[in-house]
N, C-alpha and C positions, 0 to 999 in steps of 0.2 A: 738034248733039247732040240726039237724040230723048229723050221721057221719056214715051211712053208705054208700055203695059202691053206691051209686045212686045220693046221693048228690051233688050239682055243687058249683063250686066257689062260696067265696063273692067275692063282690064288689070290697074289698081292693085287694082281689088278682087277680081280671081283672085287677085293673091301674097296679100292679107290673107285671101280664104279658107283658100290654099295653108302659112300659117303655122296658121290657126284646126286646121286637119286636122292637122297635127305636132304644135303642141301637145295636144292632145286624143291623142294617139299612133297614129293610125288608119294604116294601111299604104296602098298605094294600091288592092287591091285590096278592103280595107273602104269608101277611099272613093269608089272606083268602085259600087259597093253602095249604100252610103248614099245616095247620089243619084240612082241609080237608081230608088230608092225616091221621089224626089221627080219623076221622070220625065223625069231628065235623064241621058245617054249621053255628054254630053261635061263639062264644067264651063263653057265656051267659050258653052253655048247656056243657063245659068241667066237666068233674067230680072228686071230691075232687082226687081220685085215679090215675088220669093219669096227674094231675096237675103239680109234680115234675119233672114227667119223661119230659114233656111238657117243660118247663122252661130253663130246662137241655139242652134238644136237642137244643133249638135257642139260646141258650147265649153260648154253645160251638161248633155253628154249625149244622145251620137249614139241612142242608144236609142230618146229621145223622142219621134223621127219622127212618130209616130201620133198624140202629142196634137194633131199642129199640121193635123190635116186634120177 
């Protein structure tokens, strides 16, 4: 298993994102959006690196996108 900065998610932590987005109530096409905003088109290609910050911003308010850049 790799850990460098190029790495993407497992699995386990697409479903934990995949609940983080339900709970936060976001539909799929908010969260298609929302991450797009993060420059990502799939969820599949998020990277181990931007994963937290990721999680963070929609379970305390998908909004916040912008502080985190």
């Amino acid at each position: 298993m790799s850990h460098s900065n190029d790495a993407t998610i497992s699995e386990a932590q697409r479903k934990r994102l995949f609940a983080i987005i339900r709970e936060a109530g976001l539909d799929n096409e908010e969260a298609k959006s929302f991450l797009s905003k993060w420059g990502y088109a799939s969820s599949s290609l998020i990277k181990r690196l931007d994963y937290d910050a990721i999680c963070n911003a929609i379970a305390f308010g998908h909004n916040l996108v912008e502080s985190y850049y």
